[in-house]
C-alpha positions in Angstrom: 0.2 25.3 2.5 -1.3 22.0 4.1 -1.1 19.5 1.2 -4.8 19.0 2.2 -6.2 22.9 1.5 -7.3 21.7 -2.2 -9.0 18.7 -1.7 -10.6 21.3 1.6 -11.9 23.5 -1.2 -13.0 21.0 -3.2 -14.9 19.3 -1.0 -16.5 22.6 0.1 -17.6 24.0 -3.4 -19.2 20.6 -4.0 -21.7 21.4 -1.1 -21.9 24.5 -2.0 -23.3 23.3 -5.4 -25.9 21.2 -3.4 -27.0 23.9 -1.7 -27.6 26.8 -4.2 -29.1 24.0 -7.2 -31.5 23.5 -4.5 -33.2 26.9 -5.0 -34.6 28.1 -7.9 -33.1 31.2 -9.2 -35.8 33.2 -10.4 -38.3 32.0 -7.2 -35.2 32.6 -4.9 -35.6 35.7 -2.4 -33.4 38.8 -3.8 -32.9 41.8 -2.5 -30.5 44.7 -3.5 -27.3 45.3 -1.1 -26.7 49.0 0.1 -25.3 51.9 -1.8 -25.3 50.2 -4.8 -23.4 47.0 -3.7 -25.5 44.6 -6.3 -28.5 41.5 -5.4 -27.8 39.3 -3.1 -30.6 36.3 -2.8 -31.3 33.4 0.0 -28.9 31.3 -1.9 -25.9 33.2 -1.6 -26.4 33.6 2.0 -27.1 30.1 2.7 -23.6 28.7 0.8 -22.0 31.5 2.7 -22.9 30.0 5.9 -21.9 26.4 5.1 -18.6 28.0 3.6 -17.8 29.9 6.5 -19.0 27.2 9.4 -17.1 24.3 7.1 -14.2 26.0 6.1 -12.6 28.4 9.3 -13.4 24.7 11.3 -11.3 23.1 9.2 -8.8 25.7 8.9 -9.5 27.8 12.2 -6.1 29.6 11.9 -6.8 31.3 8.8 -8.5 34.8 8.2 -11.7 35.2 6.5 -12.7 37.3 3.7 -16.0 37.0 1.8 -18.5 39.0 -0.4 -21.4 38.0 1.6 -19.5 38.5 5.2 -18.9 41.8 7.3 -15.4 42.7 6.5 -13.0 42.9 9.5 -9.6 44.0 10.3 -9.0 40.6 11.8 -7.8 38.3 8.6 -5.0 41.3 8.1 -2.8 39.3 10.8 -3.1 36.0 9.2 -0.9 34.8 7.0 -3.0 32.9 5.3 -7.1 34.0 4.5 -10.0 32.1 3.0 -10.8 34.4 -0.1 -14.8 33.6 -0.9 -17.2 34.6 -3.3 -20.3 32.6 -2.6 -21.9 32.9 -6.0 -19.9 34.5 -8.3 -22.9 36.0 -11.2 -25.4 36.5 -8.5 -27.6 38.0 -11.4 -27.3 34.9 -13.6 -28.3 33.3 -10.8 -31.7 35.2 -10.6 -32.3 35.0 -14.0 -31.9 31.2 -13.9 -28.9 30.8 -15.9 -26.4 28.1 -15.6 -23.2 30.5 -15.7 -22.7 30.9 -12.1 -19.9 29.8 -10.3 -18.9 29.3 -6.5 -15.4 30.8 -6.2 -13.3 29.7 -3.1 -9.1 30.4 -2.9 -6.9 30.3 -0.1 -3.8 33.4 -0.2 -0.6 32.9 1.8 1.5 36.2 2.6 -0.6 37.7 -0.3 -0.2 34.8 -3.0 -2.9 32.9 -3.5 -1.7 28.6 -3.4 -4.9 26.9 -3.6 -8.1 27.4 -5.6 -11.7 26.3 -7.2 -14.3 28.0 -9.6 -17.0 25.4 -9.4 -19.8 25.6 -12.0 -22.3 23.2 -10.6 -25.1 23.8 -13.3 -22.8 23.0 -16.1 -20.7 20.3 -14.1 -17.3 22.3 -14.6 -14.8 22.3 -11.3 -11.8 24.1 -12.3 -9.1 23.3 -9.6 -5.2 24.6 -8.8 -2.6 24.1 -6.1 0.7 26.6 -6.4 3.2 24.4 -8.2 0.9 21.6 -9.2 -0.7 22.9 -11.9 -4.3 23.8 -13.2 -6.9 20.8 -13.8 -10.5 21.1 -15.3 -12.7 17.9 -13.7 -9.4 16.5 -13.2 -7.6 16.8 -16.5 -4.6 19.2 -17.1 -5.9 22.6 -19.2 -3.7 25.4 -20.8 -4.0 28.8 -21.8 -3.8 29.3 -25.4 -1.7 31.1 -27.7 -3.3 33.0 -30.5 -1.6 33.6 -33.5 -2.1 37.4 -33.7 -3.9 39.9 -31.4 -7.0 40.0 -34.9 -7.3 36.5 -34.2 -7.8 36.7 -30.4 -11.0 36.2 -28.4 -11.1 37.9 -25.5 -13.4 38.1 -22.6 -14.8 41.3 -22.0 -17.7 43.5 -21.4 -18.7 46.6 -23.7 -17.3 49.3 -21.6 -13.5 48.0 -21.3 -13.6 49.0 -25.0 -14.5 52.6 -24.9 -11.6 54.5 -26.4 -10.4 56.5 -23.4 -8.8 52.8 -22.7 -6.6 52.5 -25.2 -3.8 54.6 -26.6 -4.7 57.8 -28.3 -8.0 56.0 -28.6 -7.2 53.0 -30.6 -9.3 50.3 -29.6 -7.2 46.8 -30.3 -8.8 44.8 -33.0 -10.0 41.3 -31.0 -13.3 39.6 -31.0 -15.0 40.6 -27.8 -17.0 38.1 -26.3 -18.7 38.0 -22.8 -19.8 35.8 -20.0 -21.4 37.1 -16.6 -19.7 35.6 -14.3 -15.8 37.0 -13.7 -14.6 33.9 -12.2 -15.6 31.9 -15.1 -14.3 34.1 -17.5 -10.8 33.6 -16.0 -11.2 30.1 -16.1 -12.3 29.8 -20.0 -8.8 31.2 -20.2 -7.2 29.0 -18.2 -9.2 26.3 -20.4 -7.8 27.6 -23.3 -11.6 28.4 -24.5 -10.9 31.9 -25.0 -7.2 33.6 -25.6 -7.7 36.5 -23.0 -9.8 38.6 -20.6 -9.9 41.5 -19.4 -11.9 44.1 -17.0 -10.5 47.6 -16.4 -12.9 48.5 -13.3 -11.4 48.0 -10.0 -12.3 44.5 -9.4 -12.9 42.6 -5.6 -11.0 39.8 -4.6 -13.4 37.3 -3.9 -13.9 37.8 -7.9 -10.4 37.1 -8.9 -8.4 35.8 -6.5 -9.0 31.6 -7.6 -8.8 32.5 -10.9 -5.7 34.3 -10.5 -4.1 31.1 -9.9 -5.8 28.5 -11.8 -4.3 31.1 -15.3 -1.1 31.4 -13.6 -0.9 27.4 -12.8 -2.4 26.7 -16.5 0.5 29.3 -17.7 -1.0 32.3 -18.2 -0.3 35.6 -17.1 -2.9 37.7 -14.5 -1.8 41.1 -13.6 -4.0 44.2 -12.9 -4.6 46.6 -15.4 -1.1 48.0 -15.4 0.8 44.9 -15.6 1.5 44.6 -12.1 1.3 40.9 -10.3 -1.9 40.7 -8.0 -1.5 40.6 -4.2 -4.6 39.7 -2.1 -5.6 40.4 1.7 -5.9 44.2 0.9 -7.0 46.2 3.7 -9.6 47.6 1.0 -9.5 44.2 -0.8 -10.0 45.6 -4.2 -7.5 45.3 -7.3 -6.8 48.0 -10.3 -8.5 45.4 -12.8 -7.4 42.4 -14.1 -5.4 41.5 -17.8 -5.2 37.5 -18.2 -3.7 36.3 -21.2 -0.9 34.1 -22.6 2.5 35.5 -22.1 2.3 36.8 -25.9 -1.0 38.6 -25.4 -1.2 39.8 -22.4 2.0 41.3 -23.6 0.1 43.4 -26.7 -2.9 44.3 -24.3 -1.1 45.7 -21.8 1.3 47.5 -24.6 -1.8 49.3 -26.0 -3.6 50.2 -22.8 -3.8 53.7 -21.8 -2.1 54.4 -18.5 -2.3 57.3 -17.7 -5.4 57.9 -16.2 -5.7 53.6 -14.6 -6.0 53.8 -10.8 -8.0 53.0 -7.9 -10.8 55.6 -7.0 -10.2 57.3 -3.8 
């Protein structure tokens, strides 16, 4: 990994905060992707142009792989791939709230080294390099560790705690709470603002891959839904859910999850 991919990143998800705060969500143009795919609106596409002009001509040896971009088989060569979620929350974005992040990470050889979740509405850059650990505007953060899983707050929407989850239908007793935007949910954890997260759905990459390693770089854990490390650069580049916790809780969520119907679709 250069030494220079963070501040590359950095750099990059600062413009991109220039660039969507210049349109206002609710007035921005939005239309709905195909087959279900979610909005999209003038704003996403705009940052994904800047990202993707900026970024491969800084890097032009690495692969590319973004929400807003036609997939290719191309980045599967490279060893390492610019991982990209334009706006992460695309809805909140709409609806003009402020929890909408821009979600940039660089994976080597599947392992993602360099990341930033930037929240330009609420002034929050969330930053990690592999082996340098996790910073938050510049300052250090940590997961946290609570004292039991009743005492727990953990990120999550309704559905992950239907009962067909859990073991023989036991739903764990945490306090759900919920934010829109998945990128930002994993870095509340990395924070330390909220003990764990969780979503059981099969999740993109461009979604998780920078928080991946800001939690892992801030010492948490972030596995998919059966406990198993995340690897990006997928030729279908979408993960079996993601559990991110502190070592101790991830360790009681995963225990009570039910595993024996938790896969990919066909």
């Amino acid at each position: 990994m250069p030494a220079t991919d963070l501040s590359l990143l950095i750099d990059a998800a600062q413009e991109a905060g220039q660039i969507a705060t210049r349109y206002s969500g609710p007035q921005a143009q939005r239309w709905d992707k195909p087959d279900g795919a979610g909005p999209v609106t003038e704003a996403d596409l705009a940052v994904n142009e800047m990202l993707e002009r900026k970024l491969q001509s800084a890097r032009p040896g690495y692969g590319w792989l973004s929400e807003e971009t036609e997939d290719t088989d191309d980045r599967l060569g490279k060893d390492a791939v610019f991982i990209i979620d334009p706006i992460d929350g695309t809805r909140s974005f709409a609806e003009g709230s402020k929890t909408w992040a821009h979600s940039l990470a660089i994976s080597e050889n599947g392992i993602v080294t360099a990341a930033v979740i930037y929240l330009p509405m609420r002034d929050l850059l969330y930053a990690a390099a592999a082996g340098q650990g996790a910073t938050l505007n510049g300052t250090p953060i940590q997961v946290s560790e609570p004292g039991g899983l009743t005492e727990a707050e953990v990120l999550a929407a309704k559905p992950n705690l239907a009962p067909h989850h859990w073991q023989a239908g036991n739903v764990p007793e945490f306090k759900r709470v919920y934010r829109p935007s998945l990128a930002y949910r994993m870095a509340l954890v990395a924070q330390g603002r909220f003990d764990g997260m969780l979503t059981l759905r099969p999740s993109w990459e461009w979604d998780i891959a920078a928080g991946d390693l800001i939690l892992r770089e801030a010492g948490g854990y972030c596995t998919d839904r059966k406990g198993t490390a995340l690897r990006f650069n997928n030729a279908h580049p979408r993960l079996n859910g993601v559990l991110a916790a502190g070592a101790h809780l991830h360790e009681v969520l995963l225990g009570q999850l039910d595993q024996t119907s938790a896969g990919l679709p066909e």
